[in-house]
N, C-alpha and C positions, 0 to 999 in steps of 0.2 A: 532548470534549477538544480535536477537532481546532480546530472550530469557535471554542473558548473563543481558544485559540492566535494563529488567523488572523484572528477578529474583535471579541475581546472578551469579557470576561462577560455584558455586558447581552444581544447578540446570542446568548449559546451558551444562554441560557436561555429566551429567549424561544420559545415552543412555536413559532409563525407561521413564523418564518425557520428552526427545523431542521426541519419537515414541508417549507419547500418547498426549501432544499440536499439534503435527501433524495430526495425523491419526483424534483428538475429530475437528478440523477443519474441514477435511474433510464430516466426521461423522454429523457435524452441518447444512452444505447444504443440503448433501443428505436429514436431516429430515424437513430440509425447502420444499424441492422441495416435500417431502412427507407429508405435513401436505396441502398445499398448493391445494392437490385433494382432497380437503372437505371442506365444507362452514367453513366458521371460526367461526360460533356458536358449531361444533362442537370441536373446536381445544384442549380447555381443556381437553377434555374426549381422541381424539384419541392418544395426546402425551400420556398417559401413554399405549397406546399397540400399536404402528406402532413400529416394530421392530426397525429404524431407529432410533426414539426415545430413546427405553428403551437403543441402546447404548450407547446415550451421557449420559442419566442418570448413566448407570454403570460407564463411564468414570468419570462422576463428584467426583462421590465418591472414584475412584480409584484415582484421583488427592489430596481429602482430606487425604486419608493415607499417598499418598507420600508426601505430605506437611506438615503433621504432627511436625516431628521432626524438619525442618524449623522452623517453626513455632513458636514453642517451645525453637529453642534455637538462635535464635533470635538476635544481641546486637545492633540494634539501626541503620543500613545498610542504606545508603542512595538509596534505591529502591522501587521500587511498592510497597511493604510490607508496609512499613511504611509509604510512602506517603499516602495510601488507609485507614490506621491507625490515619495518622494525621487529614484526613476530616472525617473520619467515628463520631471522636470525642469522645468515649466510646458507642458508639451503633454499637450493634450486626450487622456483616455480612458476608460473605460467602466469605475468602480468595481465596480457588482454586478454585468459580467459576470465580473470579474477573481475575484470572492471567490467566483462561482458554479463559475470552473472551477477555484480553488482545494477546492473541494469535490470537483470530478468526479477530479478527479488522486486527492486522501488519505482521501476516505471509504471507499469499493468492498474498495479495497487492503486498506487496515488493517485495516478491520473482519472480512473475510472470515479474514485470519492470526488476529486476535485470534482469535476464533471456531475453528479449528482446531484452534489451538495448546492452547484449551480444553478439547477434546472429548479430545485426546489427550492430556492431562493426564488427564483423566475414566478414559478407559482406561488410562492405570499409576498408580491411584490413590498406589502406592510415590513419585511425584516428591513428592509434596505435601509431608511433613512437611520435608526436605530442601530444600526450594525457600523455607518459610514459614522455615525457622533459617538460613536464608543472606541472606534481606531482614531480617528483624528484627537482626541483626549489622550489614550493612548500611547500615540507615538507626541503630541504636541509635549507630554511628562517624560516620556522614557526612549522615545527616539525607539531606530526599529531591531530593538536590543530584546533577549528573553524576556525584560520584565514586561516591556511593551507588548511584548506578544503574550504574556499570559493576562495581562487586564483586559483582553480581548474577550470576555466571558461568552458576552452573549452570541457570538461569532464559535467558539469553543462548542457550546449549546448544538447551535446550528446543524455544524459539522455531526455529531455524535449524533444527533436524532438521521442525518440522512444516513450514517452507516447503521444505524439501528434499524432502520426502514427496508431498507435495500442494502443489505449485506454481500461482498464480494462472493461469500461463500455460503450454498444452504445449510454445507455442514461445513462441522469442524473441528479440529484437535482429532483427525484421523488417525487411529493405531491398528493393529494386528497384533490379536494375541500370541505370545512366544509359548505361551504354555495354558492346559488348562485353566482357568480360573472361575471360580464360585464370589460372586457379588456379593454384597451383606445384605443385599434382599432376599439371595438364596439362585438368581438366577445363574443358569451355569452358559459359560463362553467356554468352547472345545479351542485349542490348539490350532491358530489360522484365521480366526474370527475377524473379520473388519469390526470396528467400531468407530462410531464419531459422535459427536452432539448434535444435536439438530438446534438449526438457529431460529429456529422459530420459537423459543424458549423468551426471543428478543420482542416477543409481537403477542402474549400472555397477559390477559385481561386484571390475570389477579397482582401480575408485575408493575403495568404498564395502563394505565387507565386510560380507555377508547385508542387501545393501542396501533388502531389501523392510520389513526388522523396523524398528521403531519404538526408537530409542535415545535415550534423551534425553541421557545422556552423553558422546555418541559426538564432540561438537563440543568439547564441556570438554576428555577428554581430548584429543584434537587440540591445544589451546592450549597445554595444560600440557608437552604435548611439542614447544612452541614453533611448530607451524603459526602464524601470521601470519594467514593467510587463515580463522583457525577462529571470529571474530569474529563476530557478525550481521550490522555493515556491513561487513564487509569481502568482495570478490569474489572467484572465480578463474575458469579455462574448466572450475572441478568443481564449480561452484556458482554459477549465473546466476541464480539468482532476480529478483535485483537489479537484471539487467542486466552488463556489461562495457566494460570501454574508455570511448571519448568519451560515448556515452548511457546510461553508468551512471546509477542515481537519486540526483536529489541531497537527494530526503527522507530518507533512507535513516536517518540519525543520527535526526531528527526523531520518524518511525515507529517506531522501535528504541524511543527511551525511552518514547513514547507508551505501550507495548506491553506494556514492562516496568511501569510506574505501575498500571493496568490490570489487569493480569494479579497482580501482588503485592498491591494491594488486595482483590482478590475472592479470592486465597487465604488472605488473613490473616485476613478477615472475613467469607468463608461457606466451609461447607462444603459443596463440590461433588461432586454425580455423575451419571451418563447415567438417566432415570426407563426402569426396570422394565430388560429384559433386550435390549433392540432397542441394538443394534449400527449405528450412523450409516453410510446409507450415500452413495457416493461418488458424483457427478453429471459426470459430463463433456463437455463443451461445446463445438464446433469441429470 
């Protein structure tokens, strides 16, 4: 879907280019996690020989061939191409890496929520039929149009309790300080400091009542008693999934409906549930 979005139908079907946005994704952590065991005065020199490396490089250029003829024949398509086209302004830039790190930013992400947000539907199999008469009302009013997908509440809900639960990231809004600074608490950060928030801020008894349990309406109500912020794009500092402030995500709208289309389709049209008795378990990373 993301792929269709960013670059087309022809491309999102083509088996060749979503094996390699997939796999050069992948390929790009690992050469993170492998650059990452060397000072980073050395970084310029080892990307070009950590094996890890030279395969995104190979991939870069295998995405310009396949791009190629895109490229080339071209007519004006309202997508990434041409948006990137329209700022670039007549100055030179690198199409497929652009559409490659378009991938590395919205595959990982979504995919990973999608996928959650599944499994914990799976486990209160109770959401389904409620969630299947709220899309079909939905699209039977508004067709599978933004407004259709924002009456999708209780679906909306869903989604934001499994990113509240199980957040991609334990922390986040990562910086480093540029320079001394003193807190308004009085604590002091030296020059180089890492900083982030911790998301378990998201899991906060005094936030989140019996915040460990899985609710799927816990966000709907929120809304209905006028939270603002009980929305799936919408942020707070009780809800960073997203991000906060200046480096909030600005997919966030984009992933939402992705999420929602997605997810109401596979429940309209199969019936879901976890094989045999094994209970998904949880990986943590970092």
């Amino acid at each position: 879907m993301s792929s269709a979005v960013f670059s087309g139908s022809d491309l999102s079907r083509d088996p060749e280019w979503q094996n390699l946005i997939i796999t050069y994704t992948i390929n790009t952590f690992m050469s993170v996690r492998a650059l990452r065991s060397y000072p980073s005065f050395l970084h310029p020199l080892a990307r070009w020989l950590l094996p890890e490396c030279r395969k995104c490089q190979a991939q870069v250029r295998e995405a310009r061939k396949l791009l190629h003829p895109t490229i080339q024949n071209r007519t004006g398509s309202d997508d990434t191409f041409q948006w990137l086209t329209d700022v670039a302004a007549g100055r030179p830039f690198d199409q497929a890496a652009a559409q490659l790190a378009f991938a590395v930013s919205a595959l990982h992400t979504t995919t990973e929520l999608l996928k959650q947000t599944l499994l914990d539907i799976c486990m209160h199999p109770d959401l389904i039929q409620p969630i299947r008469d709220e899309v079909e009302e939905a699209v039977s009013q508004h067709g599978w149009t933004t407004a259709g997908l924002f009456k999708m509440q209780i679906l909306d809900s869903v989604i934001k309790e499994s990113q509240r639960l199980k957040p991609g990231l334990l922390v986040n809004l990562e910086r480093k300080a540029l320079r001394d600074v003193v807190l308004p608490n009085g604590m002091k950060l030296p020059k180089g400091t890492n900083v982030a928030v911790d998301s378990s801020i998201m899991w906060d008894p005094e936030i989140y009542p019996n915040p460990t349990a899985y609710d799927g309406y816990r966000f709907l109500r929120l809304r209905q008693a006028g939270n603002a912020a009980a929305a799936l794009v919408s942020t707070s500092h009780d809800h960073i999934a997203f991000g906060i402030g200046k480096p909030i995500c600005p997919g966030r709208f984009f992933a939402a409906n992705e999420l929602k289309v997605a997810l109401a389709n596979i429940l309209l049209n199969y019936d879901v549930e976890i094989a045999g008795e094994r209970k998904p378990k949880i990986v943590e990373m970092g």
